[in-house]
C-alpha positions in Angstrom: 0.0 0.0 0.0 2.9 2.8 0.5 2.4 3.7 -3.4 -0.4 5.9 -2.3 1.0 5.8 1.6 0.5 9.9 1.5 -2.9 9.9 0.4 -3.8 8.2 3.7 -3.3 8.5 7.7 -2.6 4.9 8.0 -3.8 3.1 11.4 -3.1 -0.2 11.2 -3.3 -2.5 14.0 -2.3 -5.9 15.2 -4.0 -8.4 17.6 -2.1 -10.3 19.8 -2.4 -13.3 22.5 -0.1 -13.3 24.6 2.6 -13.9 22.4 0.8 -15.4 19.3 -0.1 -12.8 16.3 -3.8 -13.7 16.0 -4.3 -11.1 13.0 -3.6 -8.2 11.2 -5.8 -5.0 10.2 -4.9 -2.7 7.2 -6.4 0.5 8.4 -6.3 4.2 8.3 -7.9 7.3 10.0 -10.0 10.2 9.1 -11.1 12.5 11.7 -12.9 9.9 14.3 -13.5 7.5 11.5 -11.4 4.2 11.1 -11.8 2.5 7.7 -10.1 -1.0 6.7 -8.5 0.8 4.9 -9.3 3.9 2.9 -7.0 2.8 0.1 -8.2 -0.8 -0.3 -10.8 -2.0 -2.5 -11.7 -4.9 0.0 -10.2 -5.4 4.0 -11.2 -7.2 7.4 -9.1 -9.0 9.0 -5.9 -10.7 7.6 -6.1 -14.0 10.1 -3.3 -16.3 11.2 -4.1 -19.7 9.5 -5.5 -21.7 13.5 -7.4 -18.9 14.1 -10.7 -19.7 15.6 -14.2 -18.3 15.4 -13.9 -17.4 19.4 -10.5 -15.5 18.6 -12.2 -13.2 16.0 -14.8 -12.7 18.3 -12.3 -11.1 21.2 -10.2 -9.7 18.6 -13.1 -7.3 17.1 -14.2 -6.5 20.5 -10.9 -5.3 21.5 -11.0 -3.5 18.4 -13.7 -1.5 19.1 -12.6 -1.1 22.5 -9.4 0.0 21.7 -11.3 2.7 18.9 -13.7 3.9 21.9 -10.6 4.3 24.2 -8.5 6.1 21.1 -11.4 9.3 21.0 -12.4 7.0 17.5 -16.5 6.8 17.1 -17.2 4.8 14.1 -15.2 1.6 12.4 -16.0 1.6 8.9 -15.2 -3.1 7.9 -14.8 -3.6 4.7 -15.0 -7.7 4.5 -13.3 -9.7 2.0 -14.7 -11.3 -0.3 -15.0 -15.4 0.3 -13.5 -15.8 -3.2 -10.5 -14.4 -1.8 -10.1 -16.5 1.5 -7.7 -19.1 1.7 -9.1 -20.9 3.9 -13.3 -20.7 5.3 -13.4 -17.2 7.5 -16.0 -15.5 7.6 -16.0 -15.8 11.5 -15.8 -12.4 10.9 -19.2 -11.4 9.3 -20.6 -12.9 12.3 -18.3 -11.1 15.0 -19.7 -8.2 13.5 -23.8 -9.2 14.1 -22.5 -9.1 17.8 -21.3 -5.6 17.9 -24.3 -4.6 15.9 -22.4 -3.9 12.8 -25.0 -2.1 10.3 -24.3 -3.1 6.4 -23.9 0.2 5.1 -22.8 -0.2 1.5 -23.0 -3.2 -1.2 -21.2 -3.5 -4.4 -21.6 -6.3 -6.5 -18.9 -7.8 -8.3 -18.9 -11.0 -11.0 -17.2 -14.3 -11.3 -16.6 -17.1 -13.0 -16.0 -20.5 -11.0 -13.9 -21.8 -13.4 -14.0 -25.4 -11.9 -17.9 -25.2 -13.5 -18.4 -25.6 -17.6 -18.7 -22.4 -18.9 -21.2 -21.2 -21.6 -20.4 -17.7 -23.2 -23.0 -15.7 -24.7 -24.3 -16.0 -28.7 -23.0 -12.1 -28.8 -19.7 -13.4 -26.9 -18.9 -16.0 -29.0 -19.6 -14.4 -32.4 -17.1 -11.8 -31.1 -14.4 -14.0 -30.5 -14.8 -16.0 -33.6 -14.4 -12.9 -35.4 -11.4 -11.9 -33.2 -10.0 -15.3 -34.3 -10.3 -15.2 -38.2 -8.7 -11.8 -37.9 -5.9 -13.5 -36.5 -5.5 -11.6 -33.4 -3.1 -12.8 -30.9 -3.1 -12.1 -27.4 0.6 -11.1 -26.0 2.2 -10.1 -22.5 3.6 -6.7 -22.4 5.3 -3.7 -20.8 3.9 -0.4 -22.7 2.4 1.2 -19.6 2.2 4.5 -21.7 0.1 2.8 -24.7 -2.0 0.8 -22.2 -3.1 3.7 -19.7 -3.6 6.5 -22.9 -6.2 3.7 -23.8 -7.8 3.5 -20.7 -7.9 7.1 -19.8 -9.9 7.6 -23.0 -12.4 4.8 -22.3 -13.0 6.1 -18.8 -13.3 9.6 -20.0 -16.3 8.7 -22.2 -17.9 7.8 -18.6 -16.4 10.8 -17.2 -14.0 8.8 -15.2 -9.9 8.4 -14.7 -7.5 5.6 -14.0 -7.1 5.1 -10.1 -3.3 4.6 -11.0 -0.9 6.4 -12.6 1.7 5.3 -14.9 4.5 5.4 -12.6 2.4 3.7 -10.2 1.8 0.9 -12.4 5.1 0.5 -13.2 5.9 0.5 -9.1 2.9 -1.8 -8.5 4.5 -4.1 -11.6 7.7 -4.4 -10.4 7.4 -5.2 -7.0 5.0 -8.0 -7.5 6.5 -9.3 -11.2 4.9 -12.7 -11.1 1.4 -11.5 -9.9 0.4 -8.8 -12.2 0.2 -9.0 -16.2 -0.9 -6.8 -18.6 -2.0 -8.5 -21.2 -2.9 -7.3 -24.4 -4.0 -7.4 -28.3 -2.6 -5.6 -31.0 -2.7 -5.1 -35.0 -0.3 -3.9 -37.5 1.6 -1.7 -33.8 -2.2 -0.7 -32.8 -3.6 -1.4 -29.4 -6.8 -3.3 -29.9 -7.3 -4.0 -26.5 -5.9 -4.4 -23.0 -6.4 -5.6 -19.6 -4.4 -5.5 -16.2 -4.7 -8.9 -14.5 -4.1 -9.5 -10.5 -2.9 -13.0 -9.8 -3.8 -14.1 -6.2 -3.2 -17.9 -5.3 -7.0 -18.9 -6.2 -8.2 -16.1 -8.6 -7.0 -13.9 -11.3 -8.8 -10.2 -11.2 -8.7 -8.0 -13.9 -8.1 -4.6 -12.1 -9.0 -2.6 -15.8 -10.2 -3.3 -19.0 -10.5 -0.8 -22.2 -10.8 -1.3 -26.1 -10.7 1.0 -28.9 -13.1 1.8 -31.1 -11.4 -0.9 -34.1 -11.4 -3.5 -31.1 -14.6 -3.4 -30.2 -15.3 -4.0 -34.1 -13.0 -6.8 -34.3 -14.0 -8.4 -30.9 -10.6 -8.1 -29.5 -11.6 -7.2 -25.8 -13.4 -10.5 -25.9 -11.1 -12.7 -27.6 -8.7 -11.4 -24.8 -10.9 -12.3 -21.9 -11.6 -15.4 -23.3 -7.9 -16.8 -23.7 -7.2 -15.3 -20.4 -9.7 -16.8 -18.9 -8.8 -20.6 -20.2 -5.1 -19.9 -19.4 -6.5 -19.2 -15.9 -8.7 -21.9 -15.9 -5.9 -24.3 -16.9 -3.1 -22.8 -14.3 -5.5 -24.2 -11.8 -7.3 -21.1 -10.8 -10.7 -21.4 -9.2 -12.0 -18.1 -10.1 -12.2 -15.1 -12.7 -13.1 -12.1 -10.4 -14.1 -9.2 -13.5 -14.4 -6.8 -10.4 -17.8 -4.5 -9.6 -20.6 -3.3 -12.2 -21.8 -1.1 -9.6 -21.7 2.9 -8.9 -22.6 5.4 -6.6 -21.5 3.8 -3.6 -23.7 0.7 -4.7 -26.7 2.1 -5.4 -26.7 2.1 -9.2 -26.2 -0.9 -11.5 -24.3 -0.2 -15.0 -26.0 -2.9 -16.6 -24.6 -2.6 -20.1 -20.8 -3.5 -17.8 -22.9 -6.3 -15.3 -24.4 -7.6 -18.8 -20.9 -8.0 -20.4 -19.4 -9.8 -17.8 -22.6 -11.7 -17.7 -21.8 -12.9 -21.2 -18.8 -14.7 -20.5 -20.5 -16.6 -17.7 -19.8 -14.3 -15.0 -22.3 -14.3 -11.7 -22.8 -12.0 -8.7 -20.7 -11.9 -5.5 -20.9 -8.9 -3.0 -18.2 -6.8 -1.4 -19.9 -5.5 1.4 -19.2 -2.4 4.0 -20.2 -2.6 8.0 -20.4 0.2 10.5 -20.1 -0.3 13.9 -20.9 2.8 16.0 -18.0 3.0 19.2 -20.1 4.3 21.6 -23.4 1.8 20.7 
């Protein structure tokens, strides 16, 4: 996170027993409000592997003891989603009924469970074919320039920016080489299409997507998703997280983005945002 370390009052916190590190909490401050964490998509609790249901239970009281004690009034938990676990916790979610966490926001993201057949869309696959007699290949690469020119002018059609800058995708890129690709699609030196791919032990995310105008004719976007999504599904992947379709802190669906994602066999799994008031 120290990319954007200065954007942020970071108050991150550890739990301990005794001498045993139960968890960890990304965090930061604004004011009297503690988030987990301003700069994260996603947050909670980062739990030691034995960690039972009866630890996270003390360790989110203490937390909001500690927060009373600290002048803090509200925790703002932003829980991960299960895709993302490692291991079943969401000991968590129900920590939080006992504190009498409200759910305050809800985004909803899609995936594909790649261990299930998959069945793209009539549009999808039409799109791909013609992707394919093209002759479009899909390649790895390292033009951050190219890549976030094309995305800043697809998200300015929504009236929209790239959360990262080039130099921070070059930062982000080289100090986690083997778990982010940008992969891409090209003709005669064009860019046809691009996306930026997290790789997490069980799922590959794409953190952005963009086409051109001649990609989205050629079906280059989709061919792209499409071989990125076997390759993931034969690396031994269990999901394809495509990341949220929603807006306005949850309270708008973009459907044409939802149906899209939809299309290649995608289906809906929340990130969702508790409040727990300190002084309740």
């Amino acid at each position: 996170m120290e990319y954007h370390a200065d954007r942020f009052t970071d108050h991150s916190l550890m739990y301990w027993d005794d001498d045993r590190l139960v968890a960890v909490l990304p965090a930061s401050q604004t004011n009297e409000l503690l988030v987990s964490h301003g700069g994260l998509t996603y947050g909670g609790l980062v739990l030691a592997p034995r960690t039972r249901a009866l630890d996270v239970l003390q360790a989110l009281g203490a937390l909001r003891d500690y927060a009373r004690a600290t002048g803090i009034e509200k925790i703002v938990y932003k829980a991960v989603p299960y895709i993302f676990h490692a291991l079943p916790s969401q000991d968590d979610l129900y920590a939080l009924t006992r504190l009498n966490a409200r759910l305050v926001r809800r985004d909803i993201s899609s995936v594909i469970h790649l261990d299930a057949p998959r069945k793209p869309s009539k549009g999808r696959k039409s799109l791909i074919s013609r992707a394919k007699k093209a002759q479009l290949v899909m390649s790895e690469s390292d033009d951050w320039n190219s890549f976030h020119r094309l995305l800043a002018d697809v998200l300015a059609r929504h009236g929209a920016a790239p959360v990262h800058s080039v130099d921070e995708l070059r930062y982000l890129k080289s100090r986690f080489a083997d778990r982010i690709s940008l992969r891409c699609v090209e003709q005669d030196g064009k860019l046809l299409a691009a996306t930026l791919i997290f790789f997490f032990d069980t799922v590959a995310h794409t953190q952005y997507i963009a086409t051109s105008e001649d990609g989205k004719f050629l079906g280059a976007l989709d061919f792209l998703l499409d071989e990125v999504i076997e390759e993931c599904a034969g690396a031994g992947k269990k999901y394809f997280s495509f990341g949220i379709s929603s807006e306005n802190g949850g309270r708008e669906l973009n459907e044409g983005l939802i149906a899209q994602k939809e299309g290649f066999g995608g289906r809906g799994v929340t990130l969702d945002w508790y409040e727990i008031d300190v002084n309740d």
